[in-house]
C-alpha positions in Angstrom: -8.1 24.1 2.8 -5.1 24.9 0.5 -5.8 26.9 -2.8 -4.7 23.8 -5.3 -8.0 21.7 -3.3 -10.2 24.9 -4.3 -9.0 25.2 -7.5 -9.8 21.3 -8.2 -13.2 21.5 -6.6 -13.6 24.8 -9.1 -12.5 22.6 -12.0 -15.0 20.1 -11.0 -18.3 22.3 -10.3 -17.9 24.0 -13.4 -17.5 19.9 -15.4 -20.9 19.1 -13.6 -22.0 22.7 -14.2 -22.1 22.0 -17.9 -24.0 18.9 -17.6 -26.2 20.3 -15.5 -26.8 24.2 -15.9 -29.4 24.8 -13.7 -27.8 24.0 -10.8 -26.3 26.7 -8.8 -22.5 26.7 -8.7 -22.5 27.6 -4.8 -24.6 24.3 -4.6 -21.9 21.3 -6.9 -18.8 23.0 -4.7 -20.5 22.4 -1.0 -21.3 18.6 -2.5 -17.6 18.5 -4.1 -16.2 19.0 -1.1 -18.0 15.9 0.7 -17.9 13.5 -2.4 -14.8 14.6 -4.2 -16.5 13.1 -7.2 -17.5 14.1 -10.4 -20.0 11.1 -10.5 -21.4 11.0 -7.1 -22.3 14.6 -7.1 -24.2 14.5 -10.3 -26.2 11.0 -9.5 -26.9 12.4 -6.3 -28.0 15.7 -7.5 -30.2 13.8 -10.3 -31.8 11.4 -7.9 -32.7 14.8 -5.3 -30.4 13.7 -2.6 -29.6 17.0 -2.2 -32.1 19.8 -2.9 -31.6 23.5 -4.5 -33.3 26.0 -6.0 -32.9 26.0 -10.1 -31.1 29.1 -11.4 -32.3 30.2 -14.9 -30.2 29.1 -17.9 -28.6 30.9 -20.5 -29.7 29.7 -24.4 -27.4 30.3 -26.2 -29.2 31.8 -30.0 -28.8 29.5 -32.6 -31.6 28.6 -35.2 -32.5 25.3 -33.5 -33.0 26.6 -30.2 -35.8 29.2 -30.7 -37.0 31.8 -29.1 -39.6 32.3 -26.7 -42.4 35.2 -27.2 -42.7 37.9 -25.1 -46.7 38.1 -25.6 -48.2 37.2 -22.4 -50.8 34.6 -23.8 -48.6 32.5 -25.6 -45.4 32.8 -23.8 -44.6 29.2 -24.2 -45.8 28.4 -27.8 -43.7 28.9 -31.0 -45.0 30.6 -34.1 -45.0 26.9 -35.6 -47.3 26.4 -32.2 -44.2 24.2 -31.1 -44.1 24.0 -27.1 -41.3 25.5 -25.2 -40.0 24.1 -22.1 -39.1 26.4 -19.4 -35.5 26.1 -20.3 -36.4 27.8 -23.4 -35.4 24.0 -25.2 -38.3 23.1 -28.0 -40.5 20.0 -26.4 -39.4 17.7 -29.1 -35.9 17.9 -28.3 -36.0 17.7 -24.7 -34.5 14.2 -24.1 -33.2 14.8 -20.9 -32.4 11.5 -19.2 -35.3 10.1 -16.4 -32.7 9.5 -14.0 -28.7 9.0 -14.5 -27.9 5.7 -14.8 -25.2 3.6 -12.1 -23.7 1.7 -14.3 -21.7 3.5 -17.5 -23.7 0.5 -19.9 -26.7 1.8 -18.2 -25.8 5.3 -19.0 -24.6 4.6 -23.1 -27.7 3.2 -23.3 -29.6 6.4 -22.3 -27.3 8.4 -24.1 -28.4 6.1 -27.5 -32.4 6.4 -26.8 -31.6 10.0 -26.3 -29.4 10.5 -29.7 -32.1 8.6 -31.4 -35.2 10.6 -30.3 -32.8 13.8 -30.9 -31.8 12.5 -34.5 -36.1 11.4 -35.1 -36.8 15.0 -33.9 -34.4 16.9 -36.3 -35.8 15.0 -39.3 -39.2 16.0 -37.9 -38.5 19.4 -38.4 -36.7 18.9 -41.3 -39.9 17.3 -43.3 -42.2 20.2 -41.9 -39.9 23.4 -42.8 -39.0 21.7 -46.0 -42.7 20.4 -46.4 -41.7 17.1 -47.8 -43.9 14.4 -48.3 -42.5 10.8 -47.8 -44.6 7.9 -49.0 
């Protein structure tokens, strides 16, 4: 394989890499290199054509994001009792998509059920740590 191939399958992994972090890096480049697609390679990881073993992802600290406890019996709770997904992500933002959809009308249309629940969730948490009261 010549080095300008490898450098544009490593250009790739790491574009599906940021859409899906958990993924191992080893794992996007040995599918790149069949598919040669962006596309293919995420729907098919997405729909569990091919299998791998999820790596732990970075958060990055911002207010928003949270942080998990170290106590052991309440590793996954907030002090607001807000659950924690494994990804360290608050429940009530997780609006990952169910599956990735095959056409790109199918996908804006999970991307807009997913902005809205992001956008209902953030004004959630607005009302609570502000302790408004809307009539």
């Amino acid at each position: 394989m010549s080095s300008s191939n490898d450098t544009d399958i490593n250009q790739m992994a790491v574009k599906v890499k940021e859409i899906l972090p958990q993924v191992p890096l080893k794992t996007i480049e040995t599918d790149l290199r069949v598919t040669t697609d962006i596309d293919e390679t995420i729907a098919r990881l997405l729909d569990g054509v091919l299998s791998f073993q999820p790596e732990a992802v970075a958060i990055l600290s911002s207010p928003a994001a949270g942080v998990t406890s170290t106590s052991s019996n309440d590793s996954n709770k907030r002090s607001d009792d807000e659950v924690i997904t494994s990804n360290g992500v608050p429940a009530s933002f997780n609006t990952a998509a169910k599956n990735f959809g095959k056409s790109p009308i199918e996908r804006m249309q999970s991307y807009k059920e997913r902005k809205k629940a992001l956008i209902e969730a953030a004004r959630e948490r607005y009302i609570k740590k502000h302790g408004l009261k809307l009539s």
